[in-house]
N, CA and C of each residue as an Amber inpcrd file, in Angstrom:
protein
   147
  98.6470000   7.0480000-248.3620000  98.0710000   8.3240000-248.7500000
  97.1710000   8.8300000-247.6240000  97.5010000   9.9990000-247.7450000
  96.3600000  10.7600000-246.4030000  97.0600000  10.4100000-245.1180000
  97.9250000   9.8330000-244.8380000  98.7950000  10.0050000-243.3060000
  99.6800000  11.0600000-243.0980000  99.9670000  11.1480000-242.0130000
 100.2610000  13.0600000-241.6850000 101.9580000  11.7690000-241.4200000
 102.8720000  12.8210000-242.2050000 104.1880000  12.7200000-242.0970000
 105.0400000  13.8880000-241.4560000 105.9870000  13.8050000-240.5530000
 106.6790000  14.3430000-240.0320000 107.7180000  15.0640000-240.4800000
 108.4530000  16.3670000-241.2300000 109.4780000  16.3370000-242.1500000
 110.2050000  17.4000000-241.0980000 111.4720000  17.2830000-240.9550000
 112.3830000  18.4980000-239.9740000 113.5150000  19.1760000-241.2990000
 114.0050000  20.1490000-240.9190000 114.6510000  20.4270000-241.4620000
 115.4930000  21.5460000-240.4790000 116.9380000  22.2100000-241.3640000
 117.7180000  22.6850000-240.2850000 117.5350000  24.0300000-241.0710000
 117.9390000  25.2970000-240.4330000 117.9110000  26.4220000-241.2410000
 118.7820000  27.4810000-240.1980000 120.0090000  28.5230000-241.0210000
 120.7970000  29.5860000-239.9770000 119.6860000  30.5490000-239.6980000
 119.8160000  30.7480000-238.3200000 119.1090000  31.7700000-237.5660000
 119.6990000  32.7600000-237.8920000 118.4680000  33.6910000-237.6450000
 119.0000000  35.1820000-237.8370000 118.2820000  35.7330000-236.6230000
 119.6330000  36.1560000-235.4680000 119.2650000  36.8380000-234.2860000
 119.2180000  38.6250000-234.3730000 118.3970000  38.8250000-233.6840000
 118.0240000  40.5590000-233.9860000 118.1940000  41.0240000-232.8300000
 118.1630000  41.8370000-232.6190000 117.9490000  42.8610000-231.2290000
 116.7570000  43.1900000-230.5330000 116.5930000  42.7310000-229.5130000
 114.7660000  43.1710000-229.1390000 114.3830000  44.5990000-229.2190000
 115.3610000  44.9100000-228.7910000 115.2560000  46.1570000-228.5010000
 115.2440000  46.9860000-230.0510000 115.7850000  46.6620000-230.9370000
 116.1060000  47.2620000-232.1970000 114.5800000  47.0320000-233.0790000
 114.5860000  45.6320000-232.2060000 112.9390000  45.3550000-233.4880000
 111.9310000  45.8880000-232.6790000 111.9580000  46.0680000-231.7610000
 110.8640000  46.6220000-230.9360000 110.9320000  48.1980000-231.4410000
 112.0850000  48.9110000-231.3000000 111.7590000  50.4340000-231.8100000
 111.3020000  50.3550000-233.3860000 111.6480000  49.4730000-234.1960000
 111.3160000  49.6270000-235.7070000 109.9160000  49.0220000-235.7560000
 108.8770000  48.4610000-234.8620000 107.6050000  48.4300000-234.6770000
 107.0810000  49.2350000-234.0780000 107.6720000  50.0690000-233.3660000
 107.0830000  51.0300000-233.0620000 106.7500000  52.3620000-233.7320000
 107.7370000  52.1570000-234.7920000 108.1440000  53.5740000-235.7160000
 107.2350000  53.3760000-236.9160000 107.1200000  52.5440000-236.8910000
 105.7980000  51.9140000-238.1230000 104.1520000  52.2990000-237.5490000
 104.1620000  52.4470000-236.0860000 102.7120000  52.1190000-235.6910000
 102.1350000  51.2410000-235.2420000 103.3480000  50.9500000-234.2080000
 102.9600000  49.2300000-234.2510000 102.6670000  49.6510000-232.4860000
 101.8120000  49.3560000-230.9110000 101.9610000  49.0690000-229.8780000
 102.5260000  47.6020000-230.2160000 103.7130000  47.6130000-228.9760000
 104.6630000  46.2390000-228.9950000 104.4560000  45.7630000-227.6960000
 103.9740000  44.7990000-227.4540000 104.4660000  43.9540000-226.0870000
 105.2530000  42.9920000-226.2250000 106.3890000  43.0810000-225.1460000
 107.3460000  42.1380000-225.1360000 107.1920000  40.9130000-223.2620000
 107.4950000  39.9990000-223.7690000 107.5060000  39.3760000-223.0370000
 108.8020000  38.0150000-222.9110000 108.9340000  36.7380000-222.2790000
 110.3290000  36.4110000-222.1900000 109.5170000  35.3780000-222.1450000
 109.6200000  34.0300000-223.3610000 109.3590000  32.7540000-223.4930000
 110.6100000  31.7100000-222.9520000 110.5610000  30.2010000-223.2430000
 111.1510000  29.4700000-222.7480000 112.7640000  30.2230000-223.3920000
 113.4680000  29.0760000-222.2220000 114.7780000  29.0790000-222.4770000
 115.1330000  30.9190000-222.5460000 114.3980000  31.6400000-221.9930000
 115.2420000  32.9260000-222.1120000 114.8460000  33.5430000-223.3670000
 113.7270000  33.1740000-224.4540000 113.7350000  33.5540000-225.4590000
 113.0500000  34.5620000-225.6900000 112.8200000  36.1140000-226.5780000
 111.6120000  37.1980000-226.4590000 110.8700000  36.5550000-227.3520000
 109.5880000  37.1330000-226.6340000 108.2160000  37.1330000-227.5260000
 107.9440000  38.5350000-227.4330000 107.8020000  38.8150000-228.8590000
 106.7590000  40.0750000-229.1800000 105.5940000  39.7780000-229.9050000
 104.4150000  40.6920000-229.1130000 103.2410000  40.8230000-230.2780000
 103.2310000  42.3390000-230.1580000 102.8020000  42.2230000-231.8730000
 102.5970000  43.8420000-232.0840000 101.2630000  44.0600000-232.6300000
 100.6850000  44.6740000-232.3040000  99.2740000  45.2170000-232.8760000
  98.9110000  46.9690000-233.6910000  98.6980000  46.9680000-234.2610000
  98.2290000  48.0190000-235.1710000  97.7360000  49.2760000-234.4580000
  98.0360000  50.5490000-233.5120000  97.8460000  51.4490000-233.1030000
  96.5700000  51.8550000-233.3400000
């Protein structure tokens, strides 16, 4: 009890468009910065206008 356990699990991705989620944060009010994490991957943060 009280030891930190490890649990994985598998789950289907759901790939989006950067570009698609980036305009639908923007259309909300969102400033978007995009940037390019490992392996080629996007990072966005969006912040509240």
């Amino acid at each position: 009890e009280g030891a930190w356990r490890m649990r994985v699990s598998a789950y289907r991705k759901l790939r989006l468009a950067p570009g698609w989620v980036k305009a639908q944060l923007e259309d909300c009010g969102f400033v978007v910065a995009v940037g390019v994490g490992l392996s080629g991957m996007t990072r966005m943060c969006a912040t509240r206008a």
